[in-house]
C-alpha positions as CSV (number, residue, x, y, z in Angstrom):
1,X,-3.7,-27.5,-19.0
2,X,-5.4,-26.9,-15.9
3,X,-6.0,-22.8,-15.5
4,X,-7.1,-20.5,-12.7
5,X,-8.4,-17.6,-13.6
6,X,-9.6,-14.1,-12.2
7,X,-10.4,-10.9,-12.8
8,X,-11.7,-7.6,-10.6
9,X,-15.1,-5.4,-12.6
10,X,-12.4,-3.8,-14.9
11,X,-11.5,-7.2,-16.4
12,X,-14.5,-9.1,-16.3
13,X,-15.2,-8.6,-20.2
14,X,-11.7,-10.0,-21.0
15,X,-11.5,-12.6,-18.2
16,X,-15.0,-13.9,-19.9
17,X,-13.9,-13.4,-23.6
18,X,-10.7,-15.4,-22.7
19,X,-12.5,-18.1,-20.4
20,X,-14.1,-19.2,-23.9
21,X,-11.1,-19.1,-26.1
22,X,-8.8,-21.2,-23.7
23,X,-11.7,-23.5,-23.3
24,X,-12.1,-23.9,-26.8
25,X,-8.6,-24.5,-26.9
26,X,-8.8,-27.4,-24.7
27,X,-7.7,-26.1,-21.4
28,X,-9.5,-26.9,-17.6
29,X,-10.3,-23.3,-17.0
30,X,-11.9,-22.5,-13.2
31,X,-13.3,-18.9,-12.5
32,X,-12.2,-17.5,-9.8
33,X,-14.5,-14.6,-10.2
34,X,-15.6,-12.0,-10.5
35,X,-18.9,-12.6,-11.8
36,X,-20.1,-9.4,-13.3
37,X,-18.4,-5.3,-13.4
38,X,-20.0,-4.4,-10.6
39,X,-17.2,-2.8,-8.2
40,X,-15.3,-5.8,-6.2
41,X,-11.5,-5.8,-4.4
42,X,-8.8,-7.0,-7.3
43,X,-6.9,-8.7,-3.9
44,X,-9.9,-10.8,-3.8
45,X,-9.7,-13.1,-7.2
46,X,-5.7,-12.5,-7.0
47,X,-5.7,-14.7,-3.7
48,X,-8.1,-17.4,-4.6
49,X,-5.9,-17.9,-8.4
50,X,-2.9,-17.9,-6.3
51,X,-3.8,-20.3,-3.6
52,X,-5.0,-22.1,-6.3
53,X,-1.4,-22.3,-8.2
54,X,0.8,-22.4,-5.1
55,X,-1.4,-25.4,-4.0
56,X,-1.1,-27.0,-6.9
57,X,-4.6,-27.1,-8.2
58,X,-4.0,-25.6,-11.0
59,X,-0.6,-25.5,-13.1
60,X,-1.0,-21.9,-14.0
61,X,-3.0,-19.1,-13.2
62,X,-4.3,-15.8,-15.3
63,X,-5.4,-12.7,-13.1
64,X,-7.0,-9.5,-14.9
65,X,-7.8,-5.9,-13.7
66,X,-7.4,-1.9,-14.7
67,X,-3.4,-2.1,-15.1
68,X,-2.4,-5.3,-13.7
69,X,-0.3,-4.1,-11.0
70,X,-2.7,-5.0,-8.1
71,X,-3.1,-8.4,-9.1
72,X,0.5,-9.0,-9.1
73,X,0.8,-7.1,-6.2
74,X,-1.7,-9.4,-4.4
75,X,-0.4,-12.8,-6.1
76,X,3.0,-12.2,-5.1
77,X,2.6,-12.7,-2.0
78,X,2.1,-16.1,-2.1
79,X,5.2,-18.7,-1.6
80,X,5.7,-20.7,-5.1
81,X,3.7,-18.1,-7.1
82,X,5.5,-16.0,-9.2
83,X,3.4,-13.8,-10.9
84,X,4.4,-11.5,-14.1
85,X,2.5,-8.6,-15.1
86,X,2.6,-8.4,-19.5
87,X,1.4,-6.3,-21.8
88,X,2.5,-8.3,-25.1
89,X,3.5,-11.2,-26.2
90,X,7.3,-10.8,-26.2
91,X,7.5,-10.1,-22.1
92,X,5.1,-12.6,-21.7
93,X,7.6,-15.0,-23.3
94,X,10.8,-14.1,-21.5
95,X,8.2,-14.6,-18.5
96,X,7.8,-18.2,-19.2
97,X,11.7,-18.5,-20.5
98,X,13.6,-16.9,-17.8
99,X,11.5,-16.8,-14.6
100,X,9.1,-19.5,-15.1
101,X,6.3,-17.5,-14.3
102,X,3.1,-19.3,-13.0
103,X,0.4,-16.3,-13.0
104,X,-0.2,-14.1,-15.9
105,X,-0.9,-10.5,-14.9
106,X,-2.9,-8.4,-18.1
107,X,-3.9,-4.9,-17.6
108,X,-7.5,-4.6,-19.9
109,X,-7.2,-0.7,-20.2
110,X,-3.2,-0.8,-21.1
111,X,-3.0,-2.7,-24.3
112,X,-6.0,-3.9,-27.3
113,X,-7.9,-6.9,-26.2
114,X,-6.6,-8.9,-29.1
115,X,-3.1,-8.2,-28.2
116,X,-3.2,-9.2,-24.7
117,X,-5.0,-12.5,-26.3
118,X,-2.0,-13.2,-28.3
119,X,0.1,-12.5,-25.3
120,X,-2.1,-14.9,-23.4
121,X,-1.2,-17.7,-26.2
122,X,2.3,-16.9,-26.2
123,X,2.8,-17.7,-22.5
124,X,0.7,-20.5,-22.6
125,X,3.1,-21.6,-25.5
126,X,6.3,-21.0,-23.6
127,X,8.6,-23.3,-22.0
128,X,10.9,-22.4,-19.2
129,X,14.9,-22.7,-20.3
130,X,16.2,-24.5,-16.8
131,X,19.8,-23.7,-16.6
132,X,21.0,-21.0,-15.2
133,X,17.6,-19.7,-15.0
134,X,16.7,-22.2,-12.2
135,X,19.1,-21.3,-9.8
136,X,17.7,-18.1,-10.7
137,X,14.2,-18.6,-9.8
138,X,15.1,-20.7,-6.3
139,X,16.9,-17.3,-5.2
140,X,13.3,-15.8,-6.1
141,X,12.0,-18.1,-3.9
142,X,14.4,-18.1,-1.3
143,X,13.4,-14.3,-0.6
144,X,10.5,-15.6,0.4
145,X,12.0,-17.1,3.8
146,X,12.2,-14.5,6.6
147,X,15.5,-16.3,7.0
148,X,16.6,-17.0,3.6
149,X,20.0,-18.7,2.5
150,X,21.2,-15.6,0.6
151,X,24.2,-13.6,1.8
152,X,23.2,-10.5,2.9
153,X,26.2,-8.1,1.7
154,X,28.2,-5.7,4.3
């Protein structure tokens, strides 16, 4: 699989740690950066692995800071990404199941690194169900539209 993947100066260690491991495991990784812990923006490597995903470059992406709440801020933003933030491998499933997430959002100072490595290969792992989840996750992206479909309630 084809990966995008980022991290700000708080997740460079892990981003690098886990850039060999899925390579090993056979994936197409591409750093997004950062390229050392020296201080950088999180919205900076969050917009590059997005683009990347909602282009279509890459079928999934992995983002990586402090908590990983800015980088799913920042990836969010972007029509066709939907970007989860998980701290273990059980939310990082019902990621994949229910919402068919795209981006992986880790926090490297909120769980163990081998943890969040597990969770990593759990959503990796994970298909998405379909069903009623789909209709589901085109309402997600129908809030994207200034004029969306939805019915706005009175």
């Amino acid at each position: 699989m084809r990966i995008a993947l980022g991290a700000d100066h708080r997740g460079f260690a892990l981003k690098e740690r886990l850039k060999r491991r899925l390579a090993a495991d056979g994936h197409r990784v591409t750093d997004f950066g950062t390229d050392s812990e020296e201080s950088c923006d999180y919205p900076d490597p969050a917009c590059r692995v997005a683009r990347a995903v909602a282009a279509g470059r890459a079928a999934r992406g992995i983002l990586i800071c402090a908590s990983g709440i800015g980088m799913s801020i920042a990836a969010n933003r972007l029509p066709r990404v939907r970007a989860a933030l998980c701290h273990d491998p059980a939310q990082a499933e019902m990621s994949r199941r229910h919402n068919n997430a795209n981006v992986l959002c880790l926090g490297a100072d909120v769980a163990e690194a081998g943890i969040l490595l597990r969770t990593v290969r759990r959503w990796l792992t994970t298909r998405f169900e379909g069903g009623r989840h789909r209709r589901r996750v085109r309402k997600l992206d129908d809030c994207r539209s200034v004029s969306g479909s939805a019915r706005r309630a009175r």
